[in-house]
C-alpha positions as CSV (number, residue, x, y, z in Angstrom):
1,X,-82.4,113.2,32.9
2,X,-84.1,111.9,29.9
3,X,-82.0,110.7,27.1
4,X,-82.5,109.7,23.4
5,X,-80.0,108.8,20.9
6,X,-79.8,108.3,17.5
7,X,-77.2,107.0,15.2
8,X,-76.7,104.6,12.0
9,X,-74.3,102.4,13.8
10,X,-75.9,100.2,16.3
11,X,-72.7,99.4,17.9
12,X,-72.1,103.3,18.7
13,X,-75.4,103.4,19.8
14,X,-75.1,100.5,21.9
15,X,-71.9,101.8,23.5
16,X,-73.1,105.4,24.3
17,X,-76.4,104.2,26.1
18,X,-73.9,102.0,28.3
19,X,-71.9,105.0,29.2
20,X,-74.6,107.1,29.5
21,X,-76.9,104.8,31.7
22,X,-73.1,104.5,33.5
23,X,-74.6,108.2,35.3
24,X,-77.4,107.8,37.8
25,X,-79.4,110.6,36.7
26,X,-79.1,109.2,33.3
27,X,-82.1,106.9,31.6
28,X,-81.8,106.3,27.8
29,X,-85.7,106.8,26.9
30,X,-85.1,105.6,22.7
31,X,-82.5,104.5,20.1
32,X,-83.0,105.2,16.6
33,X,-81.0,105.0,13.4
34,X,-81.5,107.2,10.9
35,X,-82.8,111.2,11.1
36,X,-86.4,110.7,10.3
37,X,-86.1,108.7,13.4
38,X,-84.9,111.4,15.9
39,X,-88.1,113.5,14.9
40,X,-90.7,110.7,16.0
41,X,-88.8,109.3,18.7
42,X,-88.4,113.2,20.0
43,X,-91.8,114.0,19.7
44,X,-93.0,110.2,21.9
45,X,-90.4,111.0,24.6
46,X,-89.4,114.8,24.5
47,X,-86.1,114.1,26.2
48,X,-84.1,116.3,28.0
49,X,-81.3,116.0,25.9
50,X,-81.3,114.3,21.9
51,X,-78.0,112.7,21.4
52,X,-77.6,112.5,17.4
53,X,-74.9,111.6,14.6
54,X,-74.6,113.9,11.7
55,X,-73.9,111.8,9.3
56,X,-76.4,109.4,8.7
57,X,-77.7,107.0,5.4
58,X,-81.1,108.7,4.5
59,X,-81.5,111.8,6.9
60,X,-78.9,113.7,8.4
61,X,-78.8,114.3,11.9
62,X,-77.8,118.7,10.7
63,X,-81.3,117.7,8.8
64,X,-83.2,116.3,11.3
65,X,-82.5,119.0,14.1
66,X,-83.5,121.6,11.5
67,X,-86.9,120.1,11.6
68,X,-86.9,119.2,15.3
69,X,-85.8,123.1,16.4
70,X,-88.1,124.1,13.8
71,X,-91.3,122.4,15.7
72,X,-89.5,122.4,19.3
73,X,-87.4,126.0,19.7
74,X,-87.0,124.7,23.3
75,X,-85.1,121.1,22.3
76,X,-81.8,120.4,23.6
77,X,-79.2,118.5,21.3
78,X,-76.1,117.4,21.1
79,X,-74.5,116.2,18.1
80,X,-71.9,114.0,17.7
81,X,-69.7,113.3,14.5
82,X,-66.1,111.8,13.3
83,X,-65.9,115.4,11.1
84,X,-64.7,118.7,13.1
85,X,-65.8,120.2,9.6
86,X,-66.8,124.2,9.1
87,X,-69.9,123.4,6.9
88,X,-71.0,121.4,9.6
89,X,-70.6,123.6,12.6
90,X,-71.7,126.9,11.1
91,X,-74.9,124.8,10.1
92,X,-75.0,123.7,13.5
93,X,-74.9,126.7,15.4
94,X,-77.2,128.4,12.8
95,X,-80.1,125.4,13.5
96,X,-79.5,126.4,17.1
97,X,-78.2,122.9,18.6
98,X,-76.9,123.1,21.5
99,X,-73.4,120.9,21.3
100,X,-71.2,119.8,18.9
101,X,-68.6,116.7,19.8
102,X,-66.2,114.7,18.1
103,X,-67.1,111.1,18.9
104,X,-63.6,110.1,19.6
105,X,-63.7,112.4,22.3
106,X,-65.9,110.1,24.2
107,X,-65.3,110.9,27.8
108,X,-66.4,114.2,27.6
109,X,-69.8,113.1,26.4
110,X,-71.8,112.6,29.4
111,X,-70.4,116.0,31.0
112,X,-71.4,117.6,27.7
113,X,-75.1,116.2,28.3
114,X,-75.3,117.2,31.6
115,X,-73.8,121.0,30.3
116,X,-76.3,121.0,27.9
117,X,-79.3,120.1,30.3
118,X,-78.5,123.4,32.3
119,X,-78.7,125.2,28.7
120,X,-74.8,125.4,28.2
121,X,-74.0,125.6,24.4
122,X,-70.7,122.7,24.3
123,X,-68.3,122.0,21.6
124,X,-65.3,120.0,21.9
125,X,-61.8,120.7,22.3
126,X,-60.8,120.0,18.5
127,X,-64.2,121.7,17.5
128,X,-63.2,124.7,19.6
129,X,-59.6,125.3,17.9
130,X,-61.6,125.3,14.9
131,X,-64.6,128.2,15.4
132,X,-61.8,131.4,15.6
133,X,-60.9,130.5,11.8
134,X,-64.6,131.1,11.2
135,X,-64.7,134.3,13.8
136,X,-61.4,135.9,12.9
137,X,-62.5,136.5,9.0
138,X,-62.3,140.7,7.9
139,X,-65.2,142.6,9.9
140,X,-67.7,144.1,7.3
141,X,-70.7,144.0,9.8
142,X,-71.8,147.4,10.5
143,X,-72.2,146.5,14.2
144,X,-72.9,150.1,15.3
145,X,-76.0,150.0,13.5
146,X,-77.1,148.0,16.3
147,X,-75.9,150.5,18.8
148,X,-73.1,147.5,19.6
149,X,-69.7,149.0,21.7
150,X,-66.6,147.2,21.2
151,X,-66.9,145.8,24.8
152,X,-70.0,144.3,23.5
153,X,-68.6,143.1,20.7
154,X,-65.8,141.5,22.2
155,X,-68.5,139.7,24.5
156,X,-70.4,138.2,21.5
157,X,-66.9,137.1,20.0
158,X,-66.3,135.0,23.5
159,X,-69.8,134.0,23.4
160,X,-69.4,132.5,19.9
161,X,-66.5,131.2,20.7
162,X,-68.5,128.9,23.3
163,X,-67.2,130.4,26.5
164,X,-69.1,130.5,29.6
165,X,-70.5,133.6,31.5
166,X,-68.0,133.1,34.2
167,X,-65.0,132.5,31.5
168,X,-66.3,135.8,29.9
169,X,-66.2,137.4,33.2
170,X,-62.8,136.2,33.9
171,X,-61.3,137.3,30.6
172,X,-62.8,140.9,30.8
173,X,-62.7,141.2,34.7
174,X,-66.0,141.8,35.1
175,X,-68.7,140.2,37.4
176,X,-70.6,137.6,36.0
177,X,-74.1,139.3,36.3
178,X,-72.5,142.3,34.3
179,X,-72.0,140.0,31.7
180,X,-75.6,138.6,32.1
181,X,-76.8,142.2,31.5
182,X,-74.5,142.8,28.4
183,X,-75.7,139.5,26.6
184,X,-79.7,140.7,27.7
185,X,-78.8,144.3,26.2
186,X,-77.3,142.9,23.0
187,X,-80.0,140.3,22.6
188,X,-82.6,142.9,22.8
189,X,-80.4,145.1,20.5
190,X,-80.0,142.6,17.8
191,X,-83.5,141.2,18.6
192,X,-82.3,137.3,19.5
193,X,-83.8,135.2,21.7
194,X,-80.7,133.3,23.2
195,X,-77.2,133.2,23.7
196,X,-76.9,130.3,20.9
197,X,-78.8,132.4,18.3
198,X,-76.1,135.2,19.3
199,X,-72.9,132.7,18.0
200,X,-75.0,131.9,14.7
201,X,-75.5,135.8,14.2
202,X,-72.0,136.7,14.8
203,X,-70.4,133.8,12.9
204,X,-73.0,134.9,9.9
205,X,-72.2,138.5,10.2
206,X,-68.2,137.9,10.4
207,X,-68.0,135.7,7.5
């Protein structure tokens, strides 16, 4: 598993390639500092995973995955930050990263990455206890427009809320392949390509 990571502090960076090349499936391919960074170094070594800080001196890492999703739908990253702020993660779901950590949390990183590389959408524990003040505001949506059911809907909410298609199946005791086929119905309702376009849409729709 190919890893790059980009952050303004060189000691951070230093620190999370030695835990990271700590996993034997793990090889750091690039370091950078800044945002303009992660676009070059992403497009030399198309890793597997981009590890990136958000805030950063000159561009952003919420900035520099814009572009990178933008050119690369496909990309993989996971952001890291000392903020578990809203702007921040409604931006960061609605650029279509994949993960969203608290730095201090930093034995949960590598799982995260490896989460991530199987095309898990992560957050953190503090980032998670956050997302329902976003999800929970007055519904205005007209969902039934979309020929959404309130079983459906309640599947987008845990969805959004970054739970897994075996959590989902375990909180609505159902199998998990009925849940894949309610997420494929929705997607095609709605017209979304993925699961972590899904939690944008919803968090957009409910705010």
């Amino acid at each position: 598993m190919k890893i790059v990571i980009v952050d303004d502090d060189i000691l951070v960076a230093s620190a999370l390639k030695t835990i990271l090349e700590a996993g034997e499936d793990v090889t750091v391919a690039g370091t950078g500092q800044d945002g303009s960074e992660a676009l070059s170094l992403y497009r030399e070594h198309r890793p597997d995973v981009l590890l990136m800080d958000i805030r950063m001196q000159k561009v952003s890492g919420l900035d520099a995955s814009k572009q990178i999703m933008k050119e690369y739908p496909e990309a993989r990253i996971l952001l890291l930050t000392t903020f578990a702020d809203d702007e921040y993660i409604v931006k960061a779901l609605k650029y279509g990263v994949k993960g969203y950590l608290l730095k201090q949390d930093y034995q949960s990183i590598l799982p995260a990455i490896r989460a991530v590389y199987t095309g898990q959408t992560v957050f953190g524990t503090e980032i998670i206890s956050k997302i329902p003040q976003l999800l929970h505001e007055k519904k205005t949506f007209d969902w039934k427009a979309y020929d959404i059911s309130e079983k459906e809907l309640h599947v987008i909410s845990l969805v959004a809320e970054g739970y897994s298609n075996k959590e989902i199946a375990e909180r609505l005791f159902l199998s998990e392949g009925t849940v894949r086929n309610y997420i494929s119905s929705i997607l095609d309702k709605i017209g979304l390509r993925d699961r972590t376009q899904l939690a944008v849409y919803y968090l957009k729709a409910m705010r």
